[in-house]
MDTraj code that builds the backbone (N, CA, C; nanometers):
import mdtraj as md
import numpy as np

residues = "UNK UNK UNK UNK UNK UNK UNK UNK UNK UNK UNK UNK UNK UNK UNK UNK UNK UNK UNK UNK UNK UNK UNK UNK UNK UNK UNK UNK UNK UNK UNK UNK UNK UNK UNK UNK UNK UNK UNK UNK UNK UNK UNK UNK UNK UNK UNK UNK UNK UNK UNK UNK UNK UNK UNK UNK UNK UNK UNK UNK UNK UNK UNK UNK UNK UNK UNK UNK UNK UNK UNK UNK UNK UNK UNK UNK UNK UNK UNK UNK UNK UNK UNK UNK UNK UNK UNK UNK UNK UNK UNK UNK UNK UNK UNK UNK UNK UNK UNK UNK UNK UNK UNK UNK UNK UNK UNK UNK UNK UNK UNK UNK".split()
xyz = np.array([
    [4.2347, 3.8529, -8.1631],
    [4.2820, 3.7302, -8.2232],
    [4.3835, 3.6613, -8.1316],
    [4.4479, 3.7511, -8.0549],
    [4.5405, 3.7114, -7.9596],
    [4.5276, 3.5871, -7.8406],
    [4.3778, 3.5810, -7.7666],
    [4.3457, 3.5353, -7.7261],
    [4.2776, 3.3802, -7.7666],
    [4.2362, 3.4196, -7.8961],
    [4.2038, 3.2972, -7.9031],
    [4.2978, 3.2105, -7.9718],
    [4.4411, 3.2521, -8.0124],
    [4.5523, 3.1659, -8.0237],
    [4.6025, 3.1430, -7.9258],
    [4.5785, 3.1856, -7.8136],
    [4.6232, 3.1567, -7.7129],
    [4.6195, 3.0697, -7.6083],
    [4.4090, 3.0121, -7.6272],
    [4.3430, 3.0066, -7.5596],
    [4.3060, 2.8723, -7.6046],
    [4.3866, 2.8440, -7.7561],
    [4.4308, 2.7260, -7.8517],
    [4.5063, 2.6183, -7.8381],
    [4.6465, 2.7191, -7.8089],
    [4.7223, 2.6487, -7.7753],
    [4.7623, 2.6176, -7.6572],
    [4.6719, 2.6912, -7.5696],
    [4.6872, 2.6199, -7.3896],
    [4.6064, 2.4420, -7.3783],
    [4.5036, 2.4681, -7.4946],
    [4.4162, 2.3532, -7.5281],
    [4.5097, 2.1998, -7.5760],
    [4.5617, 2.2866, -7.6869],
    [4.6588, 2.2228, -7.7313],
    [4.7527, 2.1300, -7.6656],
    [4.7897, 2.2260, -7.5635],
    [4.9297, 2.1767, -7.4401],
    [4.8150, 2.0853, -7.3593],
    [4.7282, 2.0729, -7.3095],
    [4.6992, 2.0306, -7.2459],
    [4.6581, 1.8719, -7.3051],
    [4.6299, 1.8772, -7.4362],
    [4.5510, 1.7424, -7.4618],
    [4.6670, 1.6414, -7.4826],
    [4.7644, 1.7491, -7.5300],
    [4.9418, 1.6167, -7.5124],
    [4.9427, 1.6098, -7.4467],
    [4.9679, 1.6554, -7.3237],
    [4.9683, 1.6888, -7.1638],
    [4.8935, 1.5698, -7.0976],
    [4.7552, 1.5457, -7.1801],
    [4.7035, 1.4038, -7.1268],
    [4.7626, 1.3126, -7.1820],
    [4.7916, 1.2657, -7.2897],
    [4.8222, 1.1903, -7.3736],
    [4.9748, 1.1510, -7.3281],
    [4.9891, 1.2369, -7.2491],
    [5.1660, 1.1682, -7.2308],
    [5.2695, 1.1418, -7.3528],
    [5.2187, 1.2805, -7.4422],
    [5.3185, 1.2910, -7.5353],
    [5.4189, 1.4372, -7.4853],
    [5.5089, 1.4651, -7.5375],
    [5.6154, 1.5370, -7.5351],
    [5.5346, 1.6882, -7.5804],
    [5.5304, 1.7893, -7.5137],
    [5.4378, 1.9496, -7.5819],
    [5.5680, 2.0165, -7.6956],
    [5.5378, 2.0009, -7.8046],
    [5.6420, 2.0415, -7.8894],
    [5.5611, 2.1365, -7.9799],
    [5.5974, 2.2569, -8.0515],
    [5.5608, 2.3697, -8.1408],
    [5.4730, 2.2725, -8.2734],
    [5.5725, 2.1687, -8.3357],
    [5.5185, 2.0850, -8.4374],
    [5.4049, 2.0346, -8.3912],
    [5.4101, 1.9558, -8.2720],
    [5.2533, 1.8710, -8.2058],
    [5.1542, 1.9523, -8.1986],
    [5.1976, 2.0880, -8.1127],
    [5.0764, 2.1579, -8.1147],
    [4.9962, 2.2202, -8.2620],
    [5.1156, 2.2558, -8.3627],
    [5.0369, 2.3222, -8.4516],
    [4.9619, 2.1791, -8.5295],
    [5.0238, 2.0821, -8.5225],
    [4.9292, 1.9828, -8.6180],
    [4.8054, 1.9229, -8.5198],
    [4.7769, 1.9648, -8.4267],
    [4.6204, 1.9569, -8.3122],
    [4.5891, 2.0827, -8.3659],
    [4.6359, 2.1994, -8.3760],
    [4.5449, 2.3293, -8.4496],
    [4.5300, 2.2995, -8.5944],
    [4.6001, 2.2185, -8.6531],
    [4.5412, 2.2376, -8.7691],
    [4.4391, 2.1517, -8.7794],
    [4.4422, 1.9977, -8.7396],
    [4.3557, 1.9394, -8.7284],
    [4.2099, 2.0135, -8.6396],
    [4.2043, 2.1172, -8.5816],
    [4.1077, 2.1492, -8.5211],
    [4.0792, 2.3078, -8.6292],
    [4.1394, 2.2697, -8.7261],
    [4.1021, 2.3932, -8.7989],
    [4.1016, 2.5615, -8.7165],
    [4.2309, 2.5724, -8.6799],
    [4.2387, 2.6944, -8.6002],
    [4.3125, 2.7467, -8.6494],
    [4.3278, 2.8939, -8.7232],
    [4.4335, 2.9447, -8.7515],
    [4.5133, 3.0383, -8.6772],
    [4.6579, 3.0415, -8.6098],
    [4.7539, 3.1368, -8.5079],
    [4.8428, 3.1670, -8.6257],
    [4.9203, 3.2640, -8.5335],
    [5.0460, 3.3142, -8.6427],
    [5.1448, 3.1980, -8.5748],
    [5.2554, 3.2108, -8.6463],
    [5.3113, 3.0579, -8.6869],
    [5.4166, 3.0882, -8.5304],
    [5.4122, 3.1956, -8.4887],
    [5.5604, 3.1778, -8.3538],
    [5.4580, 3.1784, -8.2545],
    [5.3140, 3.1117, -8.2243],
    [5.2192, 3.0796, -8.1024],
    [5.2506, 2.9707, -8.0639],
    [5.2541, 2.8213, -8.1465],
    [5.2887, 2.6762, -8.1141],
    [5.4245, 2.6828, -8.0541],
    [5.5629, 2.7551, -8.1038],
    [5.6389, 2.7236, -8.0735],
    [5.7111, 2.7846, -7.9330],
    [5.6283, 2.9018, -7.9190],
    [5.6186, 2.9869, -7.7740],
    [5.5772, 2.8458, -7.6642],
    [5.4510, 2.8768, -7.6768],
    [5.4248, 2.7689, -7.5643],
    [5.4939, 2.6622, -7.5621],
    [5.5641, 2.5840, -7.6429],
    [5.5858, 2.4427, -7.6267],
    [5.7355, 2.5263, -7.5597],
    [5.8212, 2.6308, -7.6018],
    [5.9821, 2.7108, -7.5191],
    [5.9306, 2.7128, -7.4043],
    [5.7582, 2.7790, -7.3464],
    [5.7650, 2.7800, -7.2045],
    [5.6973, 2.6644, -7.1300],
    [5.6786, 2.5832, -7.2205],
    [5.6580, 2.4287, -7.1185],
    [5.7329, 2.3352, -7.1043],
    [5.8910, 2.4021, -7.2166],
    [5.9639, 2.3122, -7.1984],
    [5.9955, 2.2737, -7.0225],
    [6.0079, 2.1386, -7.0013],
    [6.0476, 2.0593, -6.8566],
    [5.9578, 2.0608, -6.7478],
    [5.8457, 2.1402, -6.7639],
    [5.7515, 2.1736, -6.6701],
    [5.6430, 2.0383, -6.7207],
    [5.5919, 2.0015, -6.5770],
    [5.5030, 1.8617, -6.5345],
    [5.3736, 1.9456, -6.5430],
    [5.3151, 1.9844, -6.6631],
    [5.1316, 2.0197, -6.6628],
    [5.0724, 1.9464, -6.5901],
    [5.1034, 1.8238, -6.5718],
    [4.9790, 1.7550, -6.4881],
    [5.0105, 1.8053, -6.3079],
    [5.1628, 1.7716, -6.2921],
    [5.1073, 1.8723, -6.1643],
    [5.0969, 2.0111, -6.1227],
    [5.1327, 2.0857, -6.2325],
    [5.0875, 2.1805, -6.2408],
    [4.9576, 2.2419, -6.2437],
    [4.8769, 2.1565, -6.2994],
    [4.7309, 2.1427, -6.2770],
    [4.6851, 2.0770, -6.1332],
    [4.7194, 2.0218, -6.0613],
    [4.6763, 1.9966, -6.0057],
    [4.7214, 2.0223, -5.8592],
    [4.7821, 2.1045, -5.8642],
    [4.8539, 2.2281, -5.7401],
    [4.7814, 2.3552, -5.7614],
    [4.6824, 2.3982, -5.8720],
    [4.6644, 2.5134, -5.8607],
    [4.5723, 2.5378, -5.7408],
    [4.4806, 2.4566, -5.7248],
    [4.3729, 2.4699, -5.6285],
    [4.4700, 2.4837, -5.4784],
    [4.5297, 2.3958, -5.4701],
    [4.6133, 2.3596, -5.3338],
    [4.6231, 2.5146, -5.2716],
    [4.6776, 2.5746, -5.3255],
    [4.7257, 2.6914, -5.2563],
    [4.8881, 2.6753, -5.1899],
    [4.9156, 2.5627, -5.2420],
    [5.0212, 2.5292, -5.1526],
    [5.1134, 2.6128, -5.2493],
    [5.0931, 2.6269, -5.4380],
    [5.2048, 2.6035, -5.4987],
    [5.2817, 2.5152, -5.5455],
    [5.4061, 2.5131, -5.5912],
    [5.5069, 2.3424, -5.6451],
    [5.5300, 2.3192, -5.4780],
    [5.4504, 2.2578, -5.3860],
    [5.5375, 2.2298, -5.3221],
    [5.5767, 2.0378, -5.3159],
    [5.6448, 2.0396, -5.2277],
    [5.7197, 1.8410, -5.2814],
    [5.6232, 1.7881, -5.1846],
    [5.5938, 1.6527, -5.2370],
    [5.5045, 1.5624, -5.2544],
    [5.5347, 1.5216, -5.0998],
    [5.4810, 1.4690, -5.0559],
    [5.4947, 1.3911, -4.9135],
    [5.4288, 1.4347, -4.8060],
    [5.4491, 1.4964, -4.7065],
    [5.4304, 1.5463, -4.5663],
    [5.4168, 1.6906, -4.5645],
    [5.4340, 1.7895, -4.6358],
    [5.4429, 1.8984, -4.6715],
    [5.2889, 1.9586, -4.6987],
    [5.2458, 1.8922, -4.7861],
    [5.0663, 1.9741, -4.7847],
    [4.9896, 1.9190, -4.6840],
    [5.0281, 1.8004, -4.5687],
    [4.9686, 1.7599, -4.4763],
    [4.9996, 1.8880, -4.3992],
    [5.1365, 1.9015, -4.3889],
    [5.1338, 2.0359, -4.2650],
    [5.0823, 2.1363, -4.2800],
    [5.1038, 2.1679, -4.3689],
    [5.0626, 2.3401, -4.4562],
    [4.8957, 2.3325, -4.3627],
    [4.8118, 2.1915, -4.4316],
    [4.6726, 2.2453, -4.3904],
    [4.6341, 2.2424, -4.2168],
    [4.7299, 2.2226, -4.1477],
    [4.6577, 2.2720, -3.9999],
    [4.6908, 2.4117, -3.9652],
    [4.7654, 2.4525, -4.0031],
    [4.8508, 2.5796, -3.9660],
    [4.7018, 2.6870, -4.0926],
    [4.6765, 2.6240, -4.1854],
    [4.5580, 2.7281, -4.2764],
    [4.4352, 2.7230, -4.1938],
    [4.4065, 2.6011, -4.1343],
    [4.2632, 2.5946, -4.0257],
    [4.3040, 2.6818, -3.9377],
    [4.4683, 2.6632, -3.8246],
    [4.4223, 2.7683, -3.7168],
    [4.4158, 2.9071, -3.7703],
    [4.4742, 2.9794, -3.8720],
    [4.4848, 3.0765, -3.9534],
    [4.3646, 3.1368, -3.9668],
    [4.2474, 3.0811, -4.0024],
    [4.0665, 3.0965, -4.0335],
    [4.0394, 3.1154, -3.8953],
    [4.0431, 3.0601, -3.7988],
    [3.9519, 3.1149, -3.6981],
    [4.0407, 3.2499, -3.5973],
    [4.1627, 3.2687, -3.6414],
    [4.2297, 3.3968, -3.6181],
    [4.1784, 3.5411, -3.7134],
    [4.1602, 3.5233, -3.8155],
    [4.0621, 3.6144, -3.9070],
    [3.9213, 3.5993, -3.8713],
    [3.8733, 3.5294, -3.8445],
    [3.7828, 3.5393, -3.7804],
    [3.6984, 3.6025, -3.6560],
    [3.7867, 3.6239, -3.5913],
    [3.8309, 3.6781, -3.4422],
    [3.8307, 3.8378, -3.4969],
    [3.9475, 3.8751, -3.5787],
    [3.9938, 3.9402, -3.6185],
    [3.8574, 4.0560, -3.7126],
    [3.8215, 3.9718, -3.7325],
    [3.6945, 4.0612, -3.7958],
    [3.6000, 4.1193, -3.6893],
    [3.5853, 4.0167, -3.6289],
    [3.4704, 4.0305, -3.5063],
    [3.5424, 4.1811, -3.4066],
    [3.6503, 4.1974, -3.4166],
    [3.6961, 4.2980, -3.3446],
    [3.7177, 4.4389, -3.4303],
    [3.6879, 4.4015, -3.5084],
    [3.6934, 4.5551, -3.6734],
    [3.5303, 4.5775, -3.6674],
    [3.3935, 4.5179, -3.6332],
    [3.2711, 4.5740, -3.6436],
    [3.2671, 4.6866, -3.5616],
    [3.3358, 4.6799, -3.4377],
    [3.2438, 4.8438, -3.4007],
    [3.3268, 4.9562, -3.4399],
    [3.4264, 4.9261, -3.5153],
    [3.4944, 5.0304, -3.5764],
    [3.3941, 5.0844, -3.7226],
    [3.3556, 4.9641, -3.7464],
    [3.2761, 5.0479, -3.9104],
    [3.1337, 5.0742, -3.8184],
    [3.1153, 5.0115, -3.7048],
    [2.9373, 5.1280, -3.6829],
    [3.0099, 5.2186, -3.6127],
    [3.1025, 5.2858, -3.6514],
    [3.1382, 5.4228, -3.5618],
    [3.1278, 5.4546, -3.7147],
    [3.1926, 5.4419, -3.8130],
    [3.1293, 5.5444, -3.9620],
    [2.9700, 5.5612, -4.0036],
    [2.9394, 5.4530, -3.9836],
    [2.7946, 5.4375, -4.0100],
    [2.7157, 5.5282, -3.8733],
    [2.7737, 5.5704, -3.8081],
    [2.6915, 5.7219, -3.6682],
    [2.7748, 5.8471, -3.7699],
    [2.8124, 5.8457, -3.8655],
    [2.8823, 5.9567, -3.9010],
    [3.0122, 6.0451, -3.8478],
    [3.0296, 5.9595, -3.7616],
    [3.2249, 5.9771, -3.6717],
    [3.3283, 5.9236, -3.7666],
    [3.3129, 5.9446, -3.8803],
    [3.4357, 5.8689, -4.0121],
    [3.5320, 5.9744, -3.9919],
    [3.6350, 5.9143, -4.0237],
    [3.7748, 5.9918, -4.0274],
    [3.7486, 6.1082, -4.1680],
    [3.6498, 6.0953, -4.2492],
    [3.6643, 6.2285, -4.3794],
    [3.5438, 6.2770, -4.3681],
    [3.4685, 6.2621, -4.2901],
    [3.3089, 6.3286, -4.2891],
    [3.3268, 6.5128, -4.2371],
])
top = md.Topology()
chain = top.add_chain()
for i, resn in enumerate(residues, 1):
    res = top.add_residue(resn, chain, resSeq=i)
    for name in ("N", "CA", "C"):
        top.add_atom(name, md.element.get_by_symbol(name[0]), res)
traj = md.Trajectory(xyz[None], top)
C-alpha cells in the first residue's frame, strides 16, 4: 500500500508542480481525493515538508543532465567536453583489459 501512496502523491506534487501552484499537504490530499485515492493521512503532508523550497521543475529537468543542481549558465556547457574526452579514455581503456580476460578464457584465471 506503501507504494502506491507514494507513487500518488509524487503524481500529486507534480501536477501542482505544473500548474504553478504552491505543493502543500491540503493541495495534494484534495488531487487524491478528487482522484479517488485513499493514503494514510501523514503521506500529503510528508511530501509537501520535503518539497518544501525545492524548484520540481528543475529538478526534473537536471535529472537526465548528469550534471546534478548545477547553476544555469556556462557550467553544463563545460561539464560536456571534459564527458566527451572522458568516453574515448574508457574506451582506450577497455581495449587494453581484452587480453587480460582471453588469458581466463585459456584457463590461466587467478582461481582455476
Amino acid at each position: 500500500m506503501s507504494t502506491t501512496a507514494e507513487l500518488a502523491c509524487v503524481y500529486s506534487s507534480l501536477i501542482l508542480a505544473d500548474d504553478d501552484v504552491a505543493v502543500t499537504g491540503e493541495k495534494i490530499q484534495t488531487i487524491l481525493k478528487a482522484a479517488k485515492v485513499d493514503v494514510e493521512p501523514y503521506w500529503p503532508g510528508l511530501f509537501a515538508k520535503a518539497l518544501e523550497g525545492v524548484n520540481i521543475k528543475e529538478l526534473i529537468t537536471n535529472i537526465g543532465s548528469g550534471v546534478g543542481a548545477a547553476p544555469a549558465g556556462g557550467a553544463p556547457a563545460a561539464a560536456a567536453p571534459s564527458a566527451a574526452a572522458a568516453a574515448p579514455a574508457k574506451e582506450e581503456k577497455k581495449k587494453e583489459e581484452e587480453p587480460e580476460e582471453s588469458d581466463d578464457d585459456m584457463g590461466l584465471g587467478l582461481f582455476d
